[in-house]
CHARMM internal coordinates of N, CA and C (Angstrom, degrees):
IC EDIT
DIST 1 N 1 CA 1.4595
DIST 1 CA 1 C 1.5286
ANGL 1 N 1 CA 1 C 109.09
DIST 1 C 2 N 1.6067
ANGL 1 CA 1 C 2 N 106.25
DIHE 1 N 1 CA 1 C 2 N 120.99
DIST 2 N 2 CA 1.4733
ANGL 1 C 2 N 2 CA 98.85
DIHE 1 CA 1 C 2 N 2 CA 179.35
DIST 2 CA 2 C 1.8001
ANGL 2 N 2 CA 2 C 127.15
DIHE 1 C 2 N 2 CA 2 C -70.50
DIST 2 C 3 N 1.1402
ANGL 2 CA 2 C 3 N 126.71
DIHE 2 N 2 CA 2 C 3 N 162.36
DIST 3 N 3 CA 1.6074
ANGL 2 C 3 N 3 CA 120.88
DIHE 2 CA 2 C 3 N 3 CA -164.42
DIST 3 CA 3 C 1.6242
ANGL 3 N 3 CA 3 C 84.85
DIHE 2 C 3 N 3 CA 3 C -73.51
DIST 3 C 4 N 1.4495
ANGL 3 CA 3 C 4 N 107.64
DIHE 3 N 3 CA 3 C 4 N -175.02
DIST 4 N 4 CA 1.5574
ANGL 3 C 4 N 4 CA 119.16
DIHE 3 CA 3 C 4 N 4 CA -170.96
DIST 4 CA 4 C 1.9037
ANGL 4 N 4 CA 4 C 76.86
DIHE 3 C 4 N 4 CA 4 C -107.90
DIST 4 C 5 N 1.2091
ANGL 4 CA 4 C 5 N 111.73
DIHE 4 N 4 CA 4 C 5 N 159.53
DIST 5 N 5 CA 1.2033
ANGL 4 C 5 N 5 CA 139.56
DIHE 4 CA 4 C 5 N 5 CA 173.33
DIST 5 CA 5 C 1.7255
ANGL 5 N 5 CA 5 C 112.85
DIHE 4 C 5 N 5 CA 5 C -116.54
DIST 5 C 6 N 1.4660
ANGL 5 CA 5 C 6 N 101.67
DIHE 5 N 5 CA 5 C 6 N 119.49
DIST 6 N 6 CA 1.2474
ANGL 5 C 6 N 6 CA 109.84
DIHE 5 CA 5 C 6 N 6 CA -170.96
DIST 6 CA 6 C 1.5267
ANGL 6 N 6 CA 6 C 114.76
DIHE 5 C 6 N 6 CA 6 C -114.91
DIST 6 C 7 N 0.7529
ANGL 6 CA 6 C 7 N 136.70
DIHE 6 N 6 CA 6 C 7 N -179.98
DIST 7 N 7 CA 2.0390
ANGL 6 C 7 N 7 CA 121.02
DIHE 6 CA 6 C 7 N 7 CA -143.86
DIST 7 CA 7 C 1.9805
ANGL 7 N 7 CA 7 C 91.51
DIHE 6 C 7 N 7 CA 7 C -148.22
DIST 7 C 8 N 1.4037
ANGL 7 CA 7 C 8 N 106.29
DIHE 7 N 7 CA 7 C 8 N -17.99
DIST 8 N 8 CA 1.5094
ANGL 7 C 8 N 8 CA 100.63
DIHE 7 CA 7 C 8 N 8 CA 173.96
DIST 8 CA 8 C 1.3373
ANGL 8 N 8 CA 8 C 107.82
DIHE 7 C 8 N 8 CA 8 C -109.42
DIST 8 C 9 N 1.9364
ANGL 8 CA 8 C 9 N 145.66
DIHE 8 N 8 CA 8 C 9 N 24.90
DIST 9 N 9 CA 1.1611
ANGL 8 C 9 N 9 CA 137.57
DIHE 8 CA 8 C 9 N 9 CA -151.82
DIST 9 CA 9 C 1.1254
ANGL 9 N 9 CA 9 C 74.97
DIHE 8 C 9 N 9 CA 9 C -72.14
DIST 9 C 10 N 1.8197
ANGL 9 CA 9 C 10 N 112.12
DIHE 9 N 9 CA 9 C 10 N 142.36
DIST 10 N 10 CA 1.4120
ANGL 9 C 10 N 10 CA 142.06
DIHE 9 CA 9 C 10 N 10 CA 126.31
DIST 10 CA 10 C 1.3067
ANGL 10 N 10 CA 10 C 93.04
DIHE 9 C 10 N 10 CA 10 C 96.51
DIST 10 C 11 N 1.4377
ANGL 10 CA 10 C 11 N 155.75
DIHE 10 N 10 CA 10 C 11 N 1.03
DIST 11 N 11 CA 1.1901
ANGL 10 C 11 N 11 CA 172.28
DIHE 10 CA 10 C 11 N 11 CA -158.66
DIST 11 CA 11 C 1.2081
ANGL 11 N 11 CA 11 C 100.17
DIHE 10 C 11 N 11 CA 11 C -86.53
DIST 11 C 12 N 1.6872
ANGL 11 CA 11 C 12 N 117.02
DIHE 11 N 11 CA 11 C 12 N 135.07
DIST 12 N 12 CA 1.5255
ANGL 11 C 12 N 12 CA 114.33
DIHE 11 CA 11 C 12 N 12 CA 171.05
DIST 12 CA 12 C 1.1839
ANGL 12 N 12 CA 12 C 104.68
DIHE 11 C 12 N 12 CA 12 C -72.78
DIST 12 C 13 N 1.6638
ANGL 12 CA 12 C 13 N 114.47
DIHE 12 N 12 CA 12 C 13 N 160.02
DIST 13 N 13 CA 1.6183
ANGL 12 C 13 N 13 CA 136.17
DIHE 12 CA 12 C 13 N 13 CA -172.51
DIST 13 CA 13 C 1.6123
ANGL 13 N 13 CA 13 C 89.37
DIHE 12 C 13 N 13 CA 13 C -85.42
DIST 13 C 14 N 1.3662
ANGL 13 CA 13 C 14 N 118.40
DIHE 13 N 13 CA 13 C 14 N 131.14
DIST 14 N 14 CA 1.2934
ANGL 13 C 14 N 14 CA 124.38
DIHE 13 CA 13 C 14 N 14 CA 158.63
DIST 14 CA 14 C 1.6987
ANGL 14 N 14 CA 14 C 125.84
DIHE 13 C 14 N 14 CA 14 C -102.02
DIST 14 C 15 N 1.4224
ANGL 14 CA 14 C 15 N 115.85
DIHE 14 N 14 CA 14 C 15 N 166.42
DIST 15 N 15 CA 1.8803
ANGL 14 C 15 N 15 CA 99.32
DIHE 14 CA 14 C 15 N 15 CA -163.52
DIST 15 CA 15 C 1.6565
ANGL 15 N 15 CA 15 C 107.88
DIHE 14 C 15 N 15 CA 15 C -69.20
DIST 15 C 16 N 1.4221
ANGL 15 CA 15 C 16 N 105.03
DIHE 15 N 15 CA 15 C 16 N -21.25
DIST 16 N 16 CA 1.7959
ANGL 15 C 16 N 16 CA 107.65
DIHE 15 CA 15 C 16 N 16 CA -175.59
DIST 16 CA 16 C 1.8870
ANGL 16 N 16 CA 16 C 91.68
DIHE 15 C 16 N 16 CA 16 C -62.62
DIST 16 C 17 N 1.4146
ANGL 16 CA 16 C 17 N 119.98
DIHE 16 N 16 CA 16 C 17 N -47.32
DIST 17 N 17 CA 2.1511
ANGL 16 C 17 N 17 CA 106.53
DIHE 16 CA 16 C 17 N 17 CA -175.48
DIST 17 CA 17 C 1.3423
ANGL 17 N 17 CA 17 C 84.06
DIHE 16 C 17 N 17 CA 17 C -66.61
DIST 17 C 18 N 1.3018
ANGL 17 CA 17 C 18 N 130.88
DIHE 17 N 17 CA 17 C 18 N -77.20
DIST 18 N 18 CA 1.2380
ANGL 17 C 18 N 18 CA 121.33
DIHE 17 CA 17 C 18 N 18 CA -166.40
DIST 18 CA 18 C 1.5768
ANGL 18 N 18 CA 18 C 120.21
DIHE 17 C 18 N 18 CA 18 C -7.63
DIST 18 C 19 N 1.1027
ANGL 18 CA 18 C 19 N 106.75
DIHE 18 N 18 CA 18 C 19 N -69.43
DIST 19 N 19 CA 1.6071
ANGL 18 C 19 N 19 CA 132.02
DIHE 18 CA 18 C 19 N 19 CA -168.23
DIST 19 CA 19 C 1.5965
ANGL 19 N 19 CA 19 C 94.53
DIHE 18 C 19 N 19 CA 19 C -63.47
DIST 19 C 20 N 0.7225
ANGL 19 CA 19 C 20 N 94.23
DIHE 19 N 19 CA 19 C 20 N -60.60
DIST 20 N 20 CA 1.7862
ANGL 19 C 20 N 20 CA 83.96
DIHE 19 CA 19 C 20 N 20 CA 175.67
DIST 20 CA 20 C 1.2973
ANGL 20 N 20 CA 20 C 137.29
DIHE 19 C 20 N 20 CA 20 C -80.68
DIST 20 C 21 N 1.2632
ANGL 20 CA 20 C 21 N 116.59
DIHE 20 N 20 CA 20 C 21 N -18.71
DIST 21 N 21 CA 1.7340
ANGL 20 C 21 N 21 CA 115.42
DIHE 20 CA 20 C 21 N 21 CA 132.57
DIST 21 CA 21 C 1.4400
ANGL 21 N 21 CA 21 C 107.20
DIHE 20 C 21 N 21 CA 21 C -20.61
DIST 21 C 22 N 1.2231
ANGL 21 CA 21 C 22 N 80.26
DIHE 21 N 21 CA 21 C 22 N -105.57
DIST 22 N 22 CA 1.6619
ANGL 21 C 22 N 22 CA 97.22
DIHE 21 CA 21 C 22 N 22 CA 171.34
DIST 22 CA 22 C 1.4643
ANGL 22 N 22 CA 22 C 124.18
DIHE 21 C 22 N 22 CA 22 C 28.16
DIST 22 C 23 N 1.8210
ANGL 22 CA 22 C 23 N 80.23
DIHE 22 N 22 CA 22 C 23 N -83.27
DIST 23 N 23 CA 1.9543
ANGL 22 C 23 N 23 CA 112.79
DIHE 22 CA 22 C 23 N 23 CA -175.28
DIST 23 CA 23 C 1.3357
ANGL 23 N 23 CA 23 C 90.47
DIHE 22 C 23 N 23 CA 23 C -60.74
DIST 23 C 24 N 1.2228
ANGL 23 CA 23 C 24 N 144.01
DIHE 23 N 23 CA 23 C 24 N -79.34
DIST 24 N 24 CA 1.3070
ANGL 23 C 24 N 24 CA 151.04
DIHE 23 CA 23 C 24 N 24 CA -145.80
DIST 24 CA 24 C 1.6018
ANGL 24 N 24 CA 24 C 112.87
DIHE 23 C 24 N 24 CA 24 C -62.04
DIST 24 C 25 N 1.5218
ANGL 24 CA 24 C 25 N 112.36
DIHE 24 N 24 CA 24 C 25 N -37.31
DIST 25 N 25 CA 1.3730
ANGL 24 C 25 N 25 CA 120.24
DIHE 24 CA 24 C 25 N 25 CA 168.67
DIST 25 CA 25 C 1.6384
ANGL 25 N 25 CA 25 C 103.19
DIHE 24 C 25 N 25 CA 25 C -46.94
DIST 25 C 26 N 1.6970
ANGL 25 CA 25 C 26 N 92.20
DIHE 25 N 25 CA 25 C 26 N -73.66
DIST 26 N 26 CA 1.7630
ANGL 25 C 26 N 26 CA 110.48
DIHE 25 CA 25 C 26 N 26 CA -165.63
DIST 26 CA 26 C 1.8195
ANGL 26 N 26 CA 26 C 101.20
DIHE 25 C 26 N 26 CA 26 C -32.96
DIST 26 C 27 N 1.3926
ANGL 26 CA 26 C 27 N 103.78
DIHE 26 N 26 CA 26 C 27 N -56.30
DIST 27 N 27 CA 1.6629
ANGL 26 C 27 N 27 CA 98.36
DIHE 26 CA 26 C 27 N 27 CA -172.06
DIST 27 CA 27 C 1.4425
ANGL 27 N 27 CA 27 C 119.06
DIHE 26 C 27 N 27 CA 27 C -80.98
DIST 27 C 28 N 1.5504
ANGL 27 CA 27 C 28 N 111.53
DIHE 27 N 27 CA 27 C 28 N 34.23
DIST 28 N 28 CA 1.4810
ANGL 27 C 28 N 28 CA 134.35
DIHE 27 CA 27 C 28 N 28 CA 142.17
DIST 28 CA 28 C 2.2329
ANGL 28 N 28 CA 28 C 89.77
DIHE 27 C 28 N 28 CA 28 C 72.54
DIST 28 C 29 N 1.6598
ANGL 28 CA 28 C 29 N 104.21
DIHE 28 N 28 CA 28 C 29 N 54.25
DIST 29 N 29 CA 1.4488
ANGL 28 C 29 N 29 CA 97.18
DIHE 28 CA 28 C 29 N 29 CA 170.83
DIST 29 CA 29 C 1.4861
ANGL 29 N 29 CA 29 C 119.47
DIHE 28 C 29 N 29 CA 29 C -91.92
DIST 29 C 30 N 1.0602
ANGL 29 CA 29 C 30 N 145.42
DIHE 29 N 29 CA 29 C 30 N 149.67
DIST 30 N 30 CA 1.6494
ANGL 29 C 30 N 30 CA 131.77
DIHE 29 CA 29 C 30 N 30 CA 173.75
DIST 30 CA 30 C 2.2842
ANGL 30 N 30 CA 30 C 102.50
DIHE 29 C 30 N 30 CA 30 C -68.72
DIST 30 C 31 N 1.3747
ANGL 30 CA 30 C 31 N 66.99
DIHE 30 N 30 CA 30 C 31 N 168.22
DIST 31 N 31 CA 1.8991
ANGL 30 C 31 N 31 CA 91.89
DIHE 30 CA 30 C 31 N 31 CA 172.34
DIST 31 CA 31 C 1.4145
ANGL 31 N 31 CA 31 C 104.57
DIHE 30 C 31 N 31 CA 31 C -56.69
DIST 31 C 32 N 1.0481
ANGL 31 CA 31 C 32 N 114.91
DIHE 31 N 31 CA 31 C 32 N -71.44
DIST 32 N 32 CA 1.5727
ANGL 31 C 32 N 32 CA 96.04
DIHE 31 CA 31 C 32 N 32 CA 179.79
DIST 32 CA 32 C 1.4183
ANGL 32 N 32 CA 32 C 141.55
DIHE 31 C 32 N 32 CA 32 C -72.73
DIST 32 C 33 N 1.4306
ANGL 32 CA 32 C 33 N 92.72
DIHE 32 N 32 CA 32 C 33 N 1.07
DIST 33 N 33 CA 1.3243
ANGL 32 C 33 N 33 CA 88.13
DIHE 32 CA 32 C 33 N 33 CA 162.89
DIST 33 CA 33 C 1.6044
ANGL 33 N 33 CA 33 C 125.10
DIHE 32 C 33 N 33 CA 33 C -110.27
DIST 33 C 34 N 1.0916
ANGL 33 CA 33 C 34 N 106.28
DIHE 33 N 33 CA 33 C 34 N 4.97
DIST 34 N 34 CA 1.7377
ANGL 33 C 34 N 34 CA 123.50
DIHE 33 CA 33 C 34 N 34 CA 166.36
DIST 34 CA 34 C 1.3350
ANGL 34 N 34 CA 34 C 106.22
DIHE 33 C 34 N 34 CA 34 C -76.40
DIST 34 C 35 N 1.6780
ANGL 34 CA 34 C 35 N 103.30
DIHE 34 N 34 CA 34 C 35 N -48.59
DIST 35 N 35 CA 1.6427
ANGL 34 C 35 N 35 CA 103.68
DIHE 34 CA 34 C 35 N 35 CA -173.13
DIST 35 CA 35 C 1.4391
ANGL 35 N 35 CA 35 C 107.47
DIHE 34 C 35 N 35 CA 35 C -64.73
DIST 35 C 36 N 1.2551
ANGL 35 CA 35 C 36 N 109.77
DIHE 35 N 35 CA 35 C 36 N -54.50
DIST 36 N 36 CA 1.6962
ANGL 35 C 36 N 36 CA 112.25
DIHE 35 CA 35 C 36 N 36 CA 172.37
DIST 36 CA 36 C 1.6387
ANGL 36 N 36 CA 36 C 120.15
DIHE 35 C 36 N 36 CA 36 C -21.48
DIST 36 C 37 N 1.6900
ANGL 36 CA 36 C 37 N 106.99
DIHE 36 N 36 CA 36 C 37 N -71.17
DIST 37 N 37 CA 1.5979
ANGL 36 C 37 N 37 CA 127.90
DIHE 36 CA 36 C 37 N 37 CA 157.73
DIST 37 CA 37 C 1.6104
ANGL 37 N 37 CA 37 C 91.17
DIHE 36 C 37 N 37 CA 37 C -35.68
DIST 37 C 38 N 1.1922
ANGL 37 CA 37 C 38 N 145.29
DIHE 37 N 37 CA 37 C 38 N -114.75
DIST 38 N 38 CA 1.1010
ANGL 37 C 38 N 38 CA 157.48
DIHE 37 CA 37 C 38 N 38 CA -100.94
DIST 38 CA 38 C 1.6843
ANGL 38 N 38 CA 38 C 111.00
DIHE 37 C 38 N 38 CA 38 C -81.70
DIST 38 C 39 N 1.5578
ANGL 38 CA 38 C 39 N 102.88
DIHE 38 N 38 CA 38 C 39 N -11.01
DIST 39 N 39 CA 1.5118
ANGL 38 C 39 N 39 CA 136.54
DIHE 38 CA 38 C 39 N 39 CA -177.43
DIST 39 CA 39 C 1.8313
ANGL 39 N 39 CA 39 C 85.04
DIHE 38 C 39 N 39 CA 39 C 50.21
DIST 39 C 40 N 0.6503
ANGL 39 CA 39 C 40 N 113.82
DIHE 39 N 39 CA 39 C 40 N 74.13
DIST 40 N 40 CA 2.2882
ANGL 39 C 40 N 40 CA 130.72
DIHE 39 CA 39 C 40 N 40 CA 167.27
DIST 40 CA 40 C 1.3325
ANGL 40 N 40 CA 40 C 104.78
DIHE 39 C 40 N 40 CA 40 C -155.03
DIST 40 C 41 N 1.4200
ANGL 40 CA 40 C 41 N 95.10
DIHE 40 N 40 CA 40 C 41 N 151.06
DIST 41 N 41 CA 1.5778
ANGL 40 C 41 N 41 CA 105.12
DIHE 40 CA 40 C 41 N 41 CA -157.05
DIST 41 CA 41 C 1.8905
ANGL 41 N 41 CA 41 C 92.68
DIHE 40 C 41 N 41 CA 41 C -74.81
DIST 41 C 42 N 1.7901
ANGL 41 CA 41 C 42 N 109.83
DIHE 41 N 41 CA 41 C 42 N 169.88
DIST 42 N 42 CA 1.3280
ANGL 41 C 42 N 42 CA 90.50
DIHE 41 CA 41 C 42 N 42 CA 156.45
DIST 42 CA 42 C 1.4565
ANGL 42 N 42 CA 42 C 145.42
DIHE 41 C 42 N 42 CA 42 C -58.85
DIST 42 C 43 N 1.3800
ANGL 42 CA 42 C 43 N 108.39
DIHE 42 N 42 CA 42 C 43 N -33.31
DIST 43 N 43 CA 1.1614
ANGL 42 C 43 N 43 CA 98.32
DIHE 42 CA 42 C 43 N 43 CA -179.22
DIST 43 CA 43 C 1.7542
ANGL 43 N 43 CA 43 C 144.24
DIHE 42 C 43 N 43 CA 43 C -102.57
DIST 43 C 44 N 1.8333
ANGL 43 CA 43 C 44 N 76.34
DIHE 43 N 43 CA 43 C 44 N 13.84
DIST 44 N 44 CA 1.5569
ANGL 43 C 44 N 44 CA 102.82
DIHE 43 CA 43 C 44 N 44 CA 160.25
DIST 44 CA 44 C 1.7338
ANGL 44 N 44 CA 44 C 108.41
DIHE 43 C 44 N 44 CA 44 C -95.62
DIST 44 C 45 N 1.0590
ANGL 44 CA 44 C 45 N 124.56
DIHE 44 N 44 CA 44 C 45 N 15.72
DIST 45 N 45 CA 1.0875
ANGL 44 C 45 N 45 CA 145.32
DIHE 44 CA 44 C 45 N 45 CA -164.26
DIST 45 CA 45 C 1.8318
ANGL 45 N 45 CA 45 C 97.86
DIHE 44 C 45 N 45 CA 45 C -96.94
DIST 45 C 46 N 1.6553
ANGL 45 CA 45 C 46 N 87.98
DIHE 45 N 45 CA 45 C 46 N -71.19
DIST 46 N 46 CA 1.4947
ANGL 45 C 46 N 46 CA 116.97
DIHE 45 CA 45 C 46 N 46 CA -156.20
DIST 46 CA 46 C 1.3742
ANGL 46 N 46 CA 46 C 100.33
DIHE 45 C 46 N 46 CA 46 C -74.95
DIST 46 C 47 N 1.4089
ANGL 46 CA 46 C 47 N 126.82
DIHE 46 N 46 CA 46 C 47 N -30.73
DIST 47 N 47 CA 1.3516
ANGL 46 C 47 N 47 CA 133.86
DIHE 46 CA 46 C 47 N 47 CA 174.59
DIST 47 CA 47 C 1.2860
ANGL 47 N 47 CA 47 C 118.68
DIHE 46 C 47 N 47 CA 47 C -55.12
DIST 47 C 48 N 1.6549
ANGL 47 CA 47 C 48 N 107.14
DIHE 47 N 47 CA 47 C 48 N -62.13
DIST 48 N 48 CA 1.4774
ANGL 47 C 48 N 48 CA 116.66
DIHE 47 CA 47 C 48 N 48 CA 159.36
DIST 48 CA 48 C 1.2665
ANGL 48 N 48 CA 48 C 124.99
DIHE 47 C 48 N 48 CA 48 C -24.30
DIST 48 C 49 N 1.2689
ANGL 48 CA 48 C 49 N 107.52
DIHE 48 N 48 CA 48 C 49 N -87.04
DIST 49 N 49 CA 1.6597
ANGL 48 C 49 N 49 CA 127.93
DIHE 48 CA 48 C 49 N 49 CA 170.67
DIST 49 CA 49 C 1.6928
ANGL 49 N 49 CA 49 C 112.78
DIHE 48 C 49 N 49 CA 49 C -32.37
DIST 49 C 50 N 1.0097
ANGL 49 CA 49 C 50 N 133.80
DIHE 49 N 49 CA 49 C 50 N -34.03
DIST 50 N 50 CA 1.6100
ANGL 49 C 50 N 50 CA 155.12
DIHE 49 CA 49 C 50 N 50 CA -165.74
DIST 50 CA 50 C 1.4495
ANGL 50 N 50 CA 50 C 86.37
DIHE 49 C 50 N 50 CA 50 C -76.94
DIST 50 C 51 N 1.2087
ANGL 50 CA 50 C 51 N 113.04
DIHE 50 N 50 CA 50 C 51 N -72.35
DIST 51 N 51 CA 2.0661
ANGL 50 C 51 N 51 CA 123.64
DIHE 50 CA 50 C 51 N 51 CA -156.80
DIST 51 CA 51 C 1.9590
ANGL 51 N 51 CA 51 C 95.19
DIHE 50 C 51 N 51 CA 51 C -81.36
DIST 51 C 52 N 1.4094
ANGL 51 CA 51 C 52 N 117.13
DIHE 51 N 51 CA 51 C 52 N -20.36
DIST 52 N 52 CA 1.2231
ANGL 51 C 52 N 52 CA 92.27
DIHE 51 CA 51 C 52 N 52 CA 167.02
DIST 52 CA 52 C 1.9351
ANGL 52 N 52 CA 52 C 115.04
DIHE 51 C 52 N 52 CA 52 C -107.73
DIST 52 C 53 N 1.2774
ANGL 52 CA 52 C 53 N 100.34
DIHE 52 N 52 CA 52 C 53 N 27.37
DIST 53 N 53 CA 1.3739
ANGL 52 C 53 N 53 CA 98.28
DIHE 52 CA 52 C 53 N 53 CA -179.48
DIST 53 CA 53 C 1.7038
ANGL 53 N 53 CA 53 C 132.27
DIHE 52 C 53 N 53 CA 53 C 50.81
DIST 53 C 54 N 1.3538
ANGL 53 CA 53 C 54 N 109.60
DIHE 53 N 53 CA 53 C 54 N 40.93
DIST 54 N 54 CA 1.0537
ANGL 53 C 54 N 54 CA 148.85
DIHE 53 CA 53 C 54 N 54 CA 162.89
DIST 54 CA 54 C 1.5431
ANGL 54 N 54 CA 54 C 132.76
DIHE 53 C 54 N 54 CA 54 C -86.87
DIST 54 C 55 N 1.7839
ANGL 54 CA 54 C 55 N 123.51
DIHE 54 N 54 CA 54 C 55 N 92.34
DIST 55 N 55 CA 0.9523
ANGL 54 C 55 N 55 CA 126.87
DIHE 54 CA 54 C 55 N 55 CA 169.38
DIST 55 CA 55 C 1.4940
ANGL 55 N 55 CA 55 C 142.51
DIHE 54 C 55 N 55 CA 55 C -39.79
DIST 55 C 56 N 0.9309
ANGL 55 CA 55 C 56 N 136.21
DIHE 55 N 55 CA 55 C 56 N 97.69
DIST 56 N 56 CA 1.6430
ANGL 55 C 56 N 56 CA 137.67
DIHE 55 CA 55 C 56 N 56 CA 176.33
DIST 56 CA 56 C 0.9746
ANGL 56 N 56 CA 56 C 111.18
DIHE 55 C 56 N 56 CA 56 C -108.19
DIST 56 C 57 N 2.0978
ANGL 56 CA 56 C 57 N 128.55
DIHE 56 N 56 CA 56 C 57 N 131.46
DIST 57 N 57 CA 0.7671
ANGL 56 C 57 N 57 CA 116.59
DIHE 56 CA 56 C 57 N 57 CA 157.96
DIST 57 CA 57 C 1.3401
ANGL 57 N 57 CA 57 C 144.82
DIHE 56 C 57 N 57 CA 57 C -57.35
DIST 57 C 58 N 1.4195
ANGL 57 CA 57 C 58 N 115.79
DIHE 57 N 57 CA 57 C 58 N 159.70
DIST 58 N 58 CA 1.5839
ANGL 57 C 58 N 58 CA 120.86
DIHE 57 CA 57 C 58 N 58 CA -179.82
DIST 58 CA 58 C 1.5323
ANGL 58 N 58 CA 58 C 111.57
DIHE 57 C 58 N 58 CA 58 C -67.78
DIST 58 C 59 N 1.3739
ANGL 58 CA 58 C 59 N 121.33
DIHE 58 N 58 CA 58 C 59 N 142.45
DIST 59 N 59 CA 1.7626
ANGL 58 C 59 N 59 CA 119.03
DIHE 58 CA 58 C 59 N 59 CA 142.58
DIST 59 CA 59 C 1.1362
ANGL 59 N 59 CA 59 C 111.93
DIHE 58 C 59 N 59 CA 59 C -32.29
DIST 59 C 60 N 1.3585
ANGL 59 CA 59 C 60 N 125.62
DIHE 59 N 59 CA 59 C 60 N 129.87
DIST 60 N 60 CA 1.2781
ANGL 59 C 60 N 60 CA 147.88
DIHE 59 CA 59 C 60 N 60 CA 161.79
DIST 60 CA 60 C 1.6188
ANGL 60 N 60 CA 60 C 95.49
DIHE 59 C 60 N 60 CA 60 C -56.46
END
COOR INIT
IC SEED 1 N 1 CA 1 C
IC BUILD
């Protein structure tokens, strides 16, 4: 299975992902599917969210 290809690798987070983290957290979405939206991998995702103190739900 090939990896997913993401179009922002290594790219600084700007306040427009920011902001929509955010939104997408608040209305209780998982990691991969924010990261999906946000086209960033998960765990540039989860990193983010971590250092700005931002809740994401867990894997079921």
């Amino acid at each position: 299975m090939a990896k997913d290809h993401f179009e922002r690798h290594k790219q600084p987070w700007n306040g427009e992902e920011a902001g929509q983290l955010r939104i997408l957290a608040a209305k209780g979405k998982r990691l991969k599917e924010i990261a999906r939206a946000l086209n960033r991998s998960e765990e540039s995702t989860k990193d983010f969210a971590k250092k700005n103190k931002i809740a994401i739900l867990k894997k079921r």
